[in-house]
Predicted model as a PDB file, atoms N, CA, C, CB and O in Angstrom, pLDDT in the B-factor column:
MODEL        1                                                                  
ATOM      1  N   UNK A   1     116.727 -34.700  95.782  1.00 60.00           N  
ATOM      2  CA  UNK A   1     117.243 -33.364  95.962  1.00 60.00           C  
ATOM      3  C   UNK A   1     116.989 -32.556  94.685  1.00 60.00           C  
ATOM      4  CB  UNK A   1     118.753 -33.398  96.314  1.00 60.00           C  
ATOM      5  O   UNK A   1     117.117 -33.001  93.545  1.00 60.00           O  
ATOM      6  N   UNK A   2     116.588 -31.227  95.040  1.00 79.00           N  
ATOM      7  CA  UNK A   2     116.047 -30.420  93.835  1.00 79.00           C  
ATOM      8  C   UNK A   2     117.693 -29.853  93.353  1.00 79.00           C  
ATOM      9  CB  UNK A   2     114.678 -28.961  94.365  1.00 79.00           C  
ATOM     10  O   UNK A   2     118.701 -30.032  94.036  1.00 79.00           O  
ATOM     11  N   UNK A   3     117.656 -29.253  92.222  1.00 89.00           N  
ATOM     12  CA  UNK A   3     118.774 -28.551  91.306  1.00 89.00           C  
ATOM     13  C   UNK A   3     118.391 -27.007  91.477  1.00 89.00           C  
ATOM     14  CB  UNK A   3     118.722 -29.080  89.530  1.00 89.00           C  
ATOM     15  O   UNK A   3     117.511 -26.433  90.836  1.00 89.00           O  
ATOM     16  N   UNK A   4     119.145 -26.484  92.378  1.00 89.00           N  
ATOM     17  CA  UNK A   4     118.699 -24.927  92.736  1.00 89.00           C  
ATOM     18  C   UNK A   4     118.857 -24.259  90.941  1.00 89.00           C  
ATOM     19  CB  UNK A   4     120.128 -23.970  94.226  1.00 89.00           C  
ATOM     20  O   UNK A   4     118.374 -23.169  90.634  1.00 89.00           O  
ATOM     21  N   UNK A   5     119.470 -24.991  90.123  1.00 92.00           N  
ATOM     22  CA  UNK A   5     119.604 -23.648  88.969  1.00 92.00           C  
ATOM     23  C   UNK A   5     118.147 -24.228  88.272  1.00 92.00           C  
ATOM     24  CB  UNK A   5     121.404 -23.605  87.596  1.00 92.00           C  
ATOM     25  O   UNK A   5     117.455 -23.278  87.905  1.00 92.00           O  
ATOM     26  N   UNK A   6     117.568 -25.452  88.023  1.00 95.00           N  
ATOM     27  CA  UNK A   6     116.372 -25.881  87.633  1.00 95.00           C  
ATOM     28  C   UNK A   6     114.859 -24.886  88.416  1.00 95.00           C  
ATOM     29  CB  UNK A   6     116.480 -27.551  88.060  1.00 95.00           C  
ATOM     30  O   UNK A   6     113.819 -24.568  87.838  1.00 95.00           O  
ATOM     31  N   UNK A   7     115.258 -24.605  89.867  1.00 94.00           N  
ATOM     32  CA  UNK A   7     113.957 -23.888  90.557  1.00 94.00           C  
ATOM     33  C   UNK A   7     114.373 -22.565  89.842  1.00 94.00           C  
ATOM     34  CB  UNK A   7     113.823 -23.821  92.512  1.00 94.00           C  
ATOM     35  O   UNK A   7     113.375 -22.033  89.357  1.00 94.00           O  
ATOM     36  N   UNK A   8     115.493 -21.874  89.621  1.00 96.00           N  
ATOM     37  CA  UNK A   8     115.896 -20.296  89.315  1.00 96.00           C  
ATOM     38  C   UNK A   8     115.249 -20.494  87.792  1.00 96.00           C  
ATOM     39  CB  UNK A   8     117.911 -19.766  89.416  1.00 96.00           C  
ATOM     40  O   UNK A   8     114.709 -19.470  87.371  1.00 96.00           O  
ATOM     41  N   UNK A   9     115.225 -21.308  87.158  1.00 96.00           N  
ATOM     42  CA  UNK A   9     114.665 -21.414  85.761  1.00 96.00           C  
ATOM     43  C   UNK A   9     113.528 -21.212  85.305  1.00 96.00           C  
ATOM     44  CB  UNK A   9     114.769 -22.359  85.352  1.00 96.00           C  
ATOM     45  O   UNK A   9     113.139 -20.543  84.348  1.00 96.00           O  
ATOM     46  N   UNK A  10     112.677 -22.233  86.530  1.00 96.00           N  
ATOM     47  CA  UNK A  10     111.181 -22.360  86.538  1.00 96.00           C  
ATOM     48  C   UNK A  10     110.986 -21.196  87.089  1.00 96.00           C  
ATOM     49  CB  UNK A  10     110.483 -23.542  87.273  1.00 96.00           C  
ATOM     50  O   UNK A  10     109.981 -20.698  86.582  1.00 96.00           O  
ATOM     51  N   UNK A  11     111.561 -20.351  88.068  1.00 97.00           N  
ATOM     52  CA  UNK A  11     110.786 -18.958  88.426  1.00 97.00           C  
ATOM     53  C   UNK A  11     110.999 -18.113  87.480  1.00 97.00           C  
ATOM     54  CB  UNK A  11     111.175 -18.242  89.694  1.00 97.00           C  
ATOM     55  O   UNK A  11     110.203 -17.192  87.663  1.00 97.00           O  
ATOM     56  N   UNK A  12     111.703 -17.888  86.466  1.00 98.00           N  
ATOM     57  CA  UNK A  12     111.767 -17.094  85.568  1.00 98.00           C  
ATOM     58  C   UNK A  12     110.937 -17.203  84.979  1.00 98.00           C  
ATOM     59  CB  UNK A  12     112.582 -17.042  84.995  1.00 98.00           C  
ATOM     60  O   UNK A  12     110.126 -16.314  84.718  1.00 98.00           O  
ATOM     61  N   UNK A  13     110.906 -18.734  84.475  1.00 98.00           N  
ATOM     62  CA  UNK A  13     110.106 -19.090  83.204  1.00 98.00           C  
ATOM     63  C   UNK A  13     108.323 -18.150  84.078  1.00 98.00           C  
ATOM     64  CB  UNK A  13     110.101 -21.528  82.818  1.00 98.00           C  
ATOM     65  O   UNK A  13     107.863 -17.182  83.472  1.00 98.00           O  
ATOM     66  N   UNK A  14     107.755 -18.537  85.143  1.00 98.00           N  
ATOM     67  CA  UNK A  14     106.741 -18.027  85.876  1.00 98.00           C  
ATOM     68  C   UNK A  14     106.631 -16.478  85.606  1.00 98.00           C  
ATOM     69  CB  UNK A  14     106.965 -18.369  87.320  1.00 98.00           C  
ATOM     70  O   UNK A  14     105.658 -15.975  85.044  1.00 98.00           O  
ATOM     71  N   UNK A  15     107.625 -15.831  86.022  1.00 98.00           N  
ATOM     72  CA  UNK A  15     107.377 -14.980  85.546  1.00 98.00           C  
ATOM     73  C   UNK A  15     107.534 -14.088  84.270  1.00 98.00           C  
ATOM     74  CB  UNK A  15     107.538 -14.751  86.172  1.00 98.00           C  
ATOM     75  O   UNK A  15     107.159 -12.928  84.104  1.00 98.00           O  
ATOM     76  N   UNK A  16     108.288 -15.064  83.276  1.00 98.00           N  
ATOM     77  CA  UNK A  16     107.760 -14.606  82.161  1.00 98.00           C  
ATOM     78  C   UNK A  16     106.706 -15.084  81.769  1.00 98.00           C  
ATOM     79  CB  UNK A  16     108.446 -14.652  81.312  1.00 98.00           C  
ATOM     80  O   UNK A  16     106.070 -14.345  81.019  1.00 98.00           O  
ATOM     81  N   UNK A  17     106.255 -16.087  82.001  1.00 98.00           N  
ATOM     82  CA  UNK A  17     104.572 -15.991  81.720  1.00 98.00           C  
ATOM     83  C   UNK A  17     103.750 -14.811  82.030  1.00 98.00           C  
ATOM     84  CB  UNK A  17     103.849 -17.013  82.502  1.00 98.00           C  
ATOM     85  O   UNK A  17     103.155 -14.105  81.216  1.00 98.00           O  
ATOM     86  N   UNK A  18     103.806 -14.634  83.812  1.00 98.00           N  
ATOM     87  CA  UNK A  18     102.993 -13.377  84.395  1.00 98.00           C  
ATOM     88  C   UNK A  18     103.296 -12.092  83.674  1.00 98.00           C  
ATOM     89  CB  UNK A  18     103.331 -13.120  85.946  1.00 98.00           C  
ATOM     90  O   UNK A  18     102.321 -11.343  83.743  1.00 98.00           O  
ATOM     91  N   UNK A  19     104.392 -11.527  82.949  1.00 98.00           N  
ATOM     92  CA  UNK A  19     104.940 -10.430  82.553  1.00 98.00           C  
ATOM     93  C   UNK A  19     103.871 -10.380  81.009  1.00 98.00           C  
ATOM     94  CB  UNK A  19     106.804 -10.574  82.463  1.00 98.00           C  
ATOM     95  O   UNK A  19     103.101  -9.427  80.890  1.00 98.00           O  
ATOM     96  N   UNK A  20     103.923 -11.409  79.971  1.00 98.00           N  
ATOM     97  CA  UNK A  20     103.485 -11.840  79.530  1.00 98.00           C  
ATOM     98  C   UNK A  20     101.590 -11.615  79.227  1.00 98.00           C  
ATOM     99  CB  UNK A  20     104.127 -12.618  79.977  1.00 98.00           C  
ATOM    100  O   UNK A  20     100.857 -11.231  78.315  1.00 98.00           O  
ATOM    101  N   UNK A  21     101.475 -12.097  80.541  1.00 98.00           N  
ATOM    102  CA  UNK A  21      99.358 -11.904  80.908  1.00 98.00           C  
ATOM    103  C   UNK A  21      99.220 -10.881  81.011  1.00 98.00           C  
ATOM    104  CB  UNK A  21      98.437 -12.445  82.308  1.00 98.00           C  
ATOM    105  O   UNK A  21      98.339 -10.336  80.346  1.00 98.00           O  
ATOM    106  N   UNK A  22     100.204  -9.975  82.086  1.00 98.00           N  
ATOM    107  CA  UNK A  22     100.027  -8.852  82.219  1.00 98.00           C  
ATOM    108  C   UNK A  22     100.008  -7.872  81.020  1.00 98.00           C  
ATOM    109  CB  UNK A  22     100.797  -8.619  83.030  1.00 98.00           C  
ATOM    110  O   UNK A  22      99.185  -6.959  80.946  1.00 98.00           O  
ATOM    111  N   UNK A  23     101.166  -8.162  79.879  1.00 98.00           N  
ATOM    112  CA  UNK A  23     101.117  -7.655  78.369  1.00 98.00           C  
ATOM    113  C   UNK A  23      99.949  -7.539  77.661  1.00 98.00           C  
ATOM    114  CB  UNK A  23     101.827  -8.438  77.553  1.00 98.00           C  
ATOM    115  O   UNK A  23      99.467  -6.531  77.146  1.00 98.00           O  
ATOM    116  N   UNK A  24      99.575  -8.569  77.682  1.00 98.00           N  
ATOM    117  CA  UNK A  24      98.092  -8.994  76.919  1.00 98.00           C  
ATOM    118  C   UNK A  24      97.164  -8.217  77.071  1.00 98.00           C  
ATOM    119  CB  UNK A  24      97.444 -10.200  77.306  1.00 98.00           C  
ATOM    120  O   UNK A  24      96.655  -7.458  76.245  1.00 98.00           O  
ATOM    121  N   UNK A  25      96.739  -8.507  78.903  1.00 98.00           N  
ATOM    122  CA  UNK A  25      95.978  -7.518  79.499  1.00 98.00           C  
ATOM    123  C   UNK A  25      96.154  -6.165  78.992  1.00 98.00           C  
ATOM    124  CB  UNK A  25      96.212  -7.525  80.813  1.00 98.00           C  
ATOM    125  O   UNK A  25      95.235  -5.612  78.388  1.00 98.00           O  
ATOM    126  N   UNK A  26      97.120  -5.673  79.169  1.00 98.00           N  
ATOM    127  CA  UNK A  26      97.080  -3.891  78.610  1.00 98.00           C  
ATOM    128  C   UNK A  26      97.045  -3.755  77.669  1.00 98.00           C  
ATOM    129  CB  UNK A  26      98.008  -2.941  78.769  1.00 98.00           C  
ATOM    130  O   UNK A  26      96.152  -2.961  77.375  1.00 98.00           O  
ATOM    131  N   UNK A  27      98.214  -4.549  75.893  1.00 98.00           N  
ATOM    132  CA  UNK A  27      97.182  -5.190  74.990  1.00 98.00           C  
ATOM    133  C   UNK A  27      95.500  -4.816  74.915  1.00 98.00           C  
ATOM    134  CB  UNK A  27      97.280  -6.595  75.370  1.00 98.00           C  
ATOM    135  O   UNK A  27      94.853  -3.944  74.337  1.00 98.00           O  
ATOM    136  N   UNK A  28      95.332  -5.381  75.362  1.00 98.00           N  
ATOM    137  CA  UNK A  28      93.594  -5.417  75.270  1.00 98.00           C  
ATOM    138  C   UNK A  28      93.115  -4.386  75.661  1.00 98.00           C  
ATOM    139  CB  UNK A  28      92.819  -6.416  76.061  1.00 98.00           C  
ATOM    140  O   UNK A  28      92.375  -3.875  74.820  1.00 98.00           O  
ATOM    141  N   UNK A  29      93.240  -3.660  76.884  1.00 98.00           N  
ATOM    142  CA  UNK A  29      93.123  -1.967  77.330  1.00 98.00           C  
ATOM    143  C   UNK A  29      93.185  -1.250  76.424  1.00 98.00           C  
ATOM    144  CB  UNK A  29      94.105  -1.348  78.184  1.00 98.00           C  
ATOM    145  O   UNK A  29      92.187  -0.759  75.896  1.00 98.00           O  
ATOM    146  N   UNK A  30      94.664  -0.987  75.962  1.00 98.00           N  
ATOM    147  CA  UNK A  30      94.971  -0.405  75.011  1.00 98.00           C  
ATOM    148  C   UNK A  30      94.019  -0.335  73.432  1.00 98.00           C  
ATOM    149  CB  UNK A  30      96.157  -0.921  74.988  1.00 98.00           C  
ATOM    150  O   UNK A  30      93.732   0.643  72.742  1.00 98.00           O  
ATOM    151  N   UNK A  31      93.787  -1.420  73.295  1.00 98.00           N  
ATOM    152  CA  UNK A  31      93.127  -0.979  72.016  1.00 98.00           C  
ATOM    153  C   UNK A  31      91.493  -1.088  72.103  1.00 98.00           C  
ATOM    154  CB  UNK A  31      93.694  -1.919  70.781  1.00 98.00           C  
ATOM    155  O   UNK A  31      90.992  -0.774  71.023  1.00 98.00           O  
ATOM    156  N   UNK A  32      90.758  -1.364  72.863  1.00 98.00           N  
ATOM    157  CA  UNK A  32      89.588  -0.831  73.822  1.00 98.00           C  
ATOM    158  C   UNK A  32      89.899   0.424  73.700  1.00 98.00           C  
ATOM    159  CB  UNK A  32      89.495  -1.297  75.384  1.00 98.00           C  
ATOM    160  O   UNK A  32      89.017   1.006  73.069  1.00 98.00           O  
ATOM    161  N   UNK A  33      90.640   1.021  73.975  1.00 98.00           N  
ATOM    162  CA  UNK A  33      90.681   2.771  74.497  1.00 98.00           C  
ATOM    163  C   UNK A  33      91.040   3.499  73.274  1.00 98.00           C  
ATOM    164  CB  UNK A  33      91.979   3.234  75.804  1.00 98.00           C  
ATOM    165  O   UNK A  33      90.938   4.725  73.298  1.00 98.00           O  
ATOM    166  N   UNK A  34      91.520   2.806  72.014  1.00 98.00           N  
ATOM    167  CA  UNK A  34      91.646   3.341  70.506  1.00 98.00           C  
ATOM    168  C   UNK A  34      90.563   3.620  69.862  1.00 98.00           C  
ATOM    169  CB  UNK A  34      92.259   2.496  69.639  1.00 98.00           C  
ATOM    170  O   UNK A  34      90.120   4.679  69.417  1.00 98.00           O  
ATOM    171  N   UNK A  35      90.008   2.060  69.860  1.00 98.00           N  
ATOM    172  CA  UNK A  35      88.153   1.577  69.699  1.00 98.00           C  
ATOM    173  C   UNK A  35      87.659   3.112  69.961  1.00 98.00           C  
ATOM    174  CB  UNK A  35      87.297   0.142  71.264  1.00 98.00           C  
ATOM    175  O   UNK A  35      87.374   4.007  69.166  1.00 98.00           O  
ATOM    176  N   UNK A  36      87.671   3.061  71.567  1.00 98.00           N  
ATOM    177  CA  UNK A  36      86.617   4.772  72.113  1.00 98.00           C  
ATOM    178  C   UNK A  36      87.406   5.814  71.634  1.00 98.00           C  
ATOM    179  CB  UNK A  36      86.400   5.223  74.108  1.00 98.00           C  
ATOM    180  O   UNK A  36      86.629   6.650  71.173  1.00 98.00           O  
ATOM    181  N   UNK A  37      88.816   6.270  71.484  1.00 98.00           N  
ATOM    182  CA  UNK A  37      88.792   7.515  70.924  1.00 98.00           C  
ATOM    183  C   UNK A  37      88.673   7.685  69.221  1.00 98.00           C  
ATOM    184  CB  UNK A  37      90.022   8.115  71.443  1.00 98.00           C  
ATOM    185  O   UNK A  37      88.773   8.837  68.798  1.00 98.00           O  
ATOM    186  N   UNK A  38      88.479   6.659  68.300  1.00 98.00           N  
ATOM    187  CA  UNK A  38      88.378   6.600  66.901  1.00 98.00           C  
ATOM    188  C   UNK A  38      86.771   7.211  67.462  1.00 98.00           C  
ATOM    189  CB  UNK A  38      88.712   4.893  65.893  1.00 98.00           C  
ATOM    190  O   UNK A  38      86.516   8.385  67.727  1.00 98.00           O  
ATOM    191  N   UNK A  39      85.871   6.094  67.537  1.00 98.00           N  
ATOM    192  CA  UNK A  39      84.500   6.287  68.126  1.00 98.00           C  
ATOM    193  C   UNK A  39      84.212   8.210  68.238  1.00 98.00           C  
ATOM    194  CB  UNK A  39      84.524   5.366  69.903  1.00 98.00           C  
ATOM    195  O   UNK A  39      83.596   8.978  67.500  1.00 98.00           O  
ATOM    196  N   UNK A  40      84.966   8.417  69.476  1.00 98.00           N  
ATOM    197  CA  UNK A  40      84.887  10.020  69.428  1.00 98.00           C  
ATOM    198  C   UNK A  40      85.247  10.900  68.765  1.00 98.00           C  
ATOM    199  CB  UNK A  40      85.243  10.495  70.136  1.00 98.00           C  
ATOM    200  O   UNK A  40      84.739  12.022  68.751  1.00 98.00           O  
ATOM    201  N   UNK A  41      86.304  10.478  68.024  1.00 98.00           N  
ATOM    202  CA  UNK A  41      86.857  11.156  66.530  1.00 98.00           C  
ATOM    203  C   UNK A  41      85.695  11.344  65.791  1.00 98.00           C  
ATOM    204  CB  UNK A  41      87.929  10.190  65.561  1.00 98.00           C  
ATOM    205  O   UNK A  41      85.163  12.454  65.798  1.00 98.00           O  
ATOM    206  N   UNK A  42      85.233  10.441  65.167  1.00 98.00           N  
ATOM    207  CA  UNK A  42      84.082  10.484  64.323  1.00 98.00           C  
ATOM    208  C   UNK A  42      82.749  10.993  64.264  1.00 98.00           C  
ATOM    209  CB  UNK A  42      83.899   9.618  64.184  1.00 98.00           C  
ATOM    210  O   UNK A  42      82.080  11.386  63.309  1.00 98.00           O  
ATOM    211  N   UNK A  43      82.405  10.867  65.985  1.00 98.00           N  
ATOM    212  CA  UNK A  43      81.566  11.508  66.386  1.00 98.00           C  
ATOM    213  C   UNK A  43      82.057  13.198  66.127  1.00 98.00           C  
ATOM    214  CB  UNK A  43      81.317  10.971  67.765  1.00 98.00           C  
ATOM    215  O   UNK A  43      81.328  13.989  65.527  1.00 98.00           O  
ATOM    216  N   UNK A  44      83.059  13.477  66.544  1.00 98.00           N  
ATOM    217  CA  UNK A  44      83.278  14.943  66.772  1.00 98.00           C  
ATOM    218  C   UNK A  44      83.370  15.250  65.625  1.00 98.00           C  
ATOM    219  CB  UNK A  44      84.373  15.452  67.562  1.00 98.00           C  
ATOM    220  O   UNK A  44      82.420  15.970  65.318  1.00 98.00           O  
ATOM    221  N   UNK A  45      84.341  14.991  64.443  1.00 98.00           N  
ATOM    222  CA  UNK A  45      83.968  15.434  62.735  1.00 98.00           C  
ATOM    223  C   UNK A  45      82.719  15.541  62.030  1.00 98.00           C  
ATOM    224  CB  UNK A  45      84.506  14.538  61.846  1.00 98.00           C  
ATOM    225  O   UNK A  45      82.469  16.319  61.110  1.00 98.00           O  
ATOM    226  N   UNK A  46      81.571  14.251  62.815  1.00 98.00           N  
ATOM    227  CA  UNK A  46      80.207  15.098  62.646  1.00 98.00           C  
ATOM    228  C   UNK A  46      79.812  16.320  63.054  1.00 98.00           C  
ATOM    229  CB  UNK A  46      79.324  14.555  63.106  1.00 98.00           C  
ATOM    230  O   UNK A  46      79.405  17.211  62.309  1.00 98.00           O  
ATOM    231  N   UNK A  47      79.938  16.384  64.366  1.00 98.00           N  
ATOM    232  CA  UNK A  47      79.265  17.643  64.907  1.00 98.00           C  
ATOM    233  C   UNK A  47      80.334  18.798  64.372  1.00 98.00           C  
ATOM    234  CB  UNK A  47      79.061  17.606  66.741  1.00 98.00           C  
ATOM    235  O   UNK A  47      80.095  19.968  64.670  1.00 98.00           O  
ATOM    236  N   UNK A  48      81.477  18.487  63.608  1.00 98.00           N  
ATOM    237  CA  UNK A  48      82.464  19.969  63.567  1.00 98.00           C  
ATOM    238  C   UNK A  48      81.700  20.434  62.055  1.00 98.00           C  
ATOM    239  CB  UNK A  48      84.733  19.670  63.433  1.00 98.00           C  
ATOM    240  O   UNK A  48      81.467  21.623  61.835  1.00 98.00           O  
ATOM    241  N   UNK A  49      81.268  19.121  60.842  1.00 98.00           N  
ATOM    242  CA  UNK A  49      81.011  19.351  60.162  1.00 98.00           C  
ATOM    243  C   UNK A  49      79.198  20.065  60.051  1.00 98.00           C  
ATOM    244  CB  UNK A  49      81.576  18.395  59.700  1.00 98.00           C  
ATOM    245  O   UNK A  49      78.752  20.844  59.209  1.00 98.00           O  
ATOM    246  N   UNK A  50      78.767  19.673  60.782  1.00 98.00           N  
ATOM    247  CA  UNK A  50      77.335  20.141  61.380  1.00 98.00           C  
ATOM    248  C   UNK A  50      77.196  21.701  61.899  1.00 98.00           C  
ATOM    249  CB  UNK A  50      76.999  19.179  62.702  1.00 98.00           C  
ATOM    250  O   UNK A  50      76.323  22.512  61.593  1.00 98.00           O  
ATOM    251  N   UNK A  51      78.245  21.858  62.717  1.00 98.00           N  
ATOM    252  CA  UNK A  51      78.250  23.260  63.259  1.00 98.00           C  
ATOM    253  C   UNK A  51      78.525  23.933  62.159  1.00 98.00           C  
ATOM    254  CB  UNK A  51      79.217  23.602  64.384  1.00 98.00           C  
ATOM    255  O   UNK A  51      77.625  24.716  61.853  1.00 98.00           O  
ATOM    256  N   UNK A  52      80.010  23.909  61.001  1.00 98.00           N  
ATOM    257  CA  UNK A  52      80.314  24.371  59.867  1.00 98.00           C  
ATOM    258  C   UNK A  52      78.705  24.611  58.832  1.00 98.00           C  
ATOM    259  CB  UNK A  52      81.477  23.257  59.308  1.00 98.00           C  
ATOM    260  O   UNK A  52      78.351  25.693  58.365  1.00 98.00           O  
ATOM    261  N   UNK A  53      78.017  23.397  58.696  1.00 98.00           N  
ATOM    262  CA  UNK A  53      77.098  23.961  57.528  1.00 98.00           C  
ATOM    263  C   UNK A  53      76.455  24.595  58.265  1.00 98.00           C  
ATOM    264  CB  UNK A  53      76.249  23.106  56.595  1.00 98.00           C  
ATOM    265  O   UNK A  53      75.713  25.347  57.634  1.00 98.00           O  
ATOM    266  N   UNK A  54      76.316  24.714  59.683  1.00 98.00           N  
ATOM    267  CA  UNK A  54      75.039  25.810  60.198  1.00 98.00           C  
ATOM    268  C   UNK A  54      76.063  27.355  59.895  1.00 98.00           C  
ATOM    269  CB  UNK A  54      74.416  25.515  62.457  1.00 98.00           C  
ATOM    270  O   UNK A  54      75.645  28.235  59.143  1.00 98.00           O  
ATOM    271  N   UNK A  55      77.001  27.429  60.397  1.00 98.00           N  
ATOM    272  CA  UNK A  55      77.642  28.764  60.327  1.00 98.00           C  
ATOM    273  C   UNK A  55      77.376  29.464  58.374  1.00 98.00           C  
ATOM    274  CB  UNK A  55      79.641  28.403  60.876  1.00 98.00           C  
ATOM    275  O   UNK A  55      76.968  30.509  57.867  1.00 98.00           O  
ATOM    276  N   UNK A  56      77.762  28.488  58.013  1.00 97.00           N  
ATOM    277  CA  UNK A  56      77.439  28.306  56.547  1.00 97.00           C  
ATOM    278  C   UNK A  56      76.226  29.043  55.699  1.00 97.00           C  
ATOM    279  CB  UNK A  56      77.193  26.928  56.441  1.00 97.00           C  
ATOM    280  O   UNK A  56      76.198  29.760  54.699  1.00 97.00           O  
ATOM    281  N   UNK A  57      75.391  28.586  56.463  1.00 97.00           N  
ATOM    282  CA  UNK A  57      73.653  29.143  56.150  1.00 97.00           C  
ATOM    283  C   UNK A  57      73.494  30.062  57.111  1.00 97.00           C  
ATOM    284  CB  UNK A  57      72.272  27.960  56.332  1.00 97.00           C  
ATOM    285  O   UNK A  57      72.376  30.557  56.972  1.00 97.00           O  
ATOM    286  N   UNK A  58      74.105  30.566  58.082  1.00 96.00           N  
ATOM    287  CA  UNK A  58      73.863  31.950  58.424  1.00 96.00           C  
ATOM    288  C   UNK A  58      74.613  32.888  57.677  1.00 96.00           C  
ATOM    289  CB  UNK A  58      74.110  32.185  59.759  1.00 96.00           C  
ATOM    290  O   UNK A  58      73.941  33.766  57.135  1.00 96.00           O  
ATOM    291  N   UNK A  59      75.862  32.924  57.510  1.00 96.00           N  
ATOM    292  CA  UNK A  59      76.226  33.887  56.875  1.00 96.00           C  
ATOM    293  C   UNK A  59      75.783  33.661  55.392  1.00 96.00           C  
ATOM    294  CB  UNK A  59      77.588  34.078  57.115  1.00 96.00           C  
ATOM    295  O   UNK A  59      76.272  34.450  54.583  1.00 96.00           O  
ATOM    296  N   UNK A  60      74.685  32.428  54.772  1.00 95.00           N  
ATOM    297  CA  UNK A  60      74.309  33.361  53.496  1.00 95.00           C  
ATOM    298  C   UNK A  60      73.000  33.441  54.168  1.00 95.00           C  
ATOM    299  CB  UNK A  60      74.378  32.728  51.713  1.00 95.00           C  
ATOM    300  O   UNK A  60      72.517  32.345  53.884  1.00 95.00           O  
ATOM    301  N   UNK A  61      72.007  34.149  54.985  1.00 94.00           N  
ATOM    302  CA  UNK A  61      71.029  34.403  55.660  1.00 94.00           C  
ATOM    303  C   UNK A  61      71.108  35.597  55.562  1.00 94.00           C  
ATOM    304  CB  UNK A  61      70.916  33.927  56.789  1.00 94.00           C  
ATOM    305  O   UNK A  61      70.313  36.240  54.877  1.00 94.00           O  
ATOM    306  N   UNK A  62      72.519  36.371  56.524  1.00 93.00           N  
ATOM    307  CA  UNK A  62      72.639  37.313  56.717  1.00 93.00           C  
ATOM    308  C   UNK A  62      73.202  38.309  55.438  1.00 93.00           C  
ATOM    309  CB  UNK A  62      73.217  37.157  57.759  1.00 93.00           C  
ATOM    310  O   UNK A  62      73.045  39.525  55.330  1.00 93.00           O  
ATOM    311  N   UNK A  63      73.797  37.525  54.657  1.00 90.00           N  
ATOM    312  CA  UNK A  63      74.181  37.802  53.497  1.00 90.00           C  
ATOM    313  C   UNK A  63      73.145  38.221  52.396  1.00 90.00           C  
ATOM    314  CB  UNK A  63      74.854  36.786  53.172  1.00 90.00           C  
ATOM    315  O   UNK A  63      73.444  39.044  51.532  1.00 90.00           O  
ATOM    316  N   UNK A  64      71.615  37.474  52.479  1.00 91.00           N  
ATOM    317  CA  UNK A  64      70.475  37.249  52.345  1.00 91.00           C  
ATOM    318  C   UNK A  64      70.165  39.270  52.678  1.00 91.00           C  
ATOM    319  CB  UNK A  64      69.881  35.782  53.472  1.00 91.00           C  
ATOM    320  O   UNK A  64      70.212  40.298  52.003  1.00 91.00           O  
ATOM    321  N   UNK A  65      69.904  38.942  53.907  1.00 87.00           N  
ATOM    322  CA  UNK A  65      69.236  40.137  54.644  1.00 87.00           C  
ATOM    323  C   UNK A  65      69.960  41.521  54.090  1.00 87.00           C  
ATOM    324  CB  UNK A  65      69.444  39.972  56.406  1.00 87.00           C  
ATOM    325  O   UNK A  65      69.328  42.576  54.036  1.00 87.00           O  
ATOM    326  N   UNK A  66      71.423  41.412  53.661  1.00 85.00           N  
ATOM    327  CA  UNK A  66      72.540  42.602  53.482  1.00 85.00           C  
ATOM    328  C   UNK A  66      71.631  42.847  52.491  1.00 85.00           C  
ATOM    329  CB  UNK A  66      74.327  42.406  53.126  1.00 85.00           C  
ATOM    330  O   UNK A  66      70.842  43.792  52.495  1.00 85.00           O  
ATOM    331  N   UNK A  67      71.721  42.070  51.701  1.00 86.00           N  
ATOM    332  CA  UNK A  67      71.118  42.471  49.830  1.00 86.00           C  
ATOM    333  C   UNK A  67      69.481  43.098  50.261  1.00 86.00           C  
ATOM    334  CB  UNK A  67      70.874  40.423  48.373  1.00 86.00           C  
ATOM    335  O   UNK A  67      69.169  44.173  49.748  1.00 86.00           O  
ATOM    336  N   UNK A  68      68.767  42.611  50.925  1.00 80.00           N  
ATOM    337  CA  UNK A  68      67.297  42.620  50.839  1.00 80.00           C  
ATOM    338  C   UNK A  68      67.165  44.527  51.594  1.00 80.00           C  
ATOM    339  CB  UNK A  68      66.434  40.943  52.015  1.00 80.00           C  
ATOM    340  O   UNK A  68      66.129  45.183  51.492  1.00 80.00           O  
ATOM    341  N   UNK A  69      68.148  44.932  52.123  1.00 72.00           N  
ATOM    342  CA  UNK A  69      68.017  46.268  52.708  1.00 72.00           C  
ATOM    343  C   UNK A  69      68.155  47.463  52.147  1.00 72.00           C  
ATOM    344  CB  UNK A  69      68.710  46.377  53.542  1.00 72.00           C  
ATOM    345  O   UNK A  69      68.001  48.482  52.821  1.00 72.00           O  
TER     346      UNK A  69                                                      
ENDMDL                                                                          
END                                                                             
């Protein structure tokens, strides 16, 4: 004969394992999806700093052109 509080134990214990995998799992999502937005961070501070030196050299272009008139 089984001990009904021994089966209530082992199903807990079960699903704190599953609660557990499932943690991990998103765990792991989660910082996968940090990974890609650092990734796009960096990417985008290039191109913000890229667009900046172009704006940069136009206005001394045009700044250029003010004087030359």
């Amino acid at each position: 004969m089984e001990d009904p509080e021994i089966n209530t134990l082992i199903a807990k214990v079960d699903q704190l394992i599953e609660i557990c995998d499932q943690l991990h799992q998103h765990n792991r999502q989660l910082l996968a999806q940090e990974r890609s937005w650092r990734e796009e961070r960096l990417q985008l501070i290039e191109k913000n700093d890229l667009a900046r030196q172009k704006v940069e050299a136009m206005i001394l272009r045009l700044k250029s052109l003010e004087h030359d008139s």
